[in-house]
N, C-alpha and C positions, 0 to 999 in steps of 0.2 A: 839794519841790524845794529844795536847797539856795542859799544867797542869793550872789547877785552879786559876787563878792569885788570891794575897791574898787581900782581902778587910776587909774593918773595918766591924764588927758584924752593922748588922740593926735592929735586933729582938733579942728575949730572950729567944729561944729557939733554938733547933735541930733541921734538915730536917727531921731527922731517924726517932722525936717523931709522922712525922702524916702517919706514914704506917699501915695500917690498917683501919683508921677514913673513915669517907661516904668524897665525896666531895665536898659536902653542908659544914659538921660541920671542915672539914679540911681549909678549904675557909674562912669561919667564923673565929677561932681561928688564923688563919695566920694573919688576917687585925687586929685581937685582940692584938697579938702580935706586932706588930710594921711594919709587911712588905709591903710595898707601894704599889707593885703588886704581883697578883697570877696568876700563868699559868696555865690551865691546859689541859693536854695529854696525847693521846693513848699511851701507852708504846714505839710502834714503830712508833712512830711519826717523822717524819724529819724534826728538828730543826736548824736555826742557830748557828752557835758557837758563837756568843759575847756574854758574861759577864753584867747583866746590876744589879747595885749595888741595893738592897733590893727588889729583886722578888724573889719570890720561884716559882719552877716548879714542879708539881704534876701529874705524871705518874697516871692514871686513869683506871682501868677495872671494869666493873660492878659496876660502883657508887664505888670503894672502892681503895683510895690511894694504892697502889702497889710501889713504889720509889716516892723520894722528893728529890731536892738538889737545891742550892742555883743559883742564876744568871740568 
């Protein structure tokens, strides 16, 4: 897998802080923060690989964040 290319921060937080949260208030808090868009998907969901500067991506099961990372 090709590495993370490095972007400037868009928000004021971590990905790592919304694992656990529902993805209603995960969603919420994201757009609170600063992040332009929010994705969200099944864990094994297949994704594109590009990069898009201030989304977050929100791995989902049972309503309840599971992974979050940037792009």
């Amino acid at each position: 897998m090709a590495p993370e290319p490095e972007a400037p921060d868009t928000a004021g937080d971590e990905p790592e802080s919304y694992v656990g949260l529902s993805a209603d208030a995960a969603e919420r808090r994201a757009y609170e923060q600063g992040w332009s868009t929010v994705r969200r998907l099944a864990p094994d969901a297949i994704v594109t690989m590009e990069f898009l500067v201030g989304r977050l991506n929100l791995a989902v099961t049972d309503d309840t964040v599971v992974r979050c990372w940037k792009g």
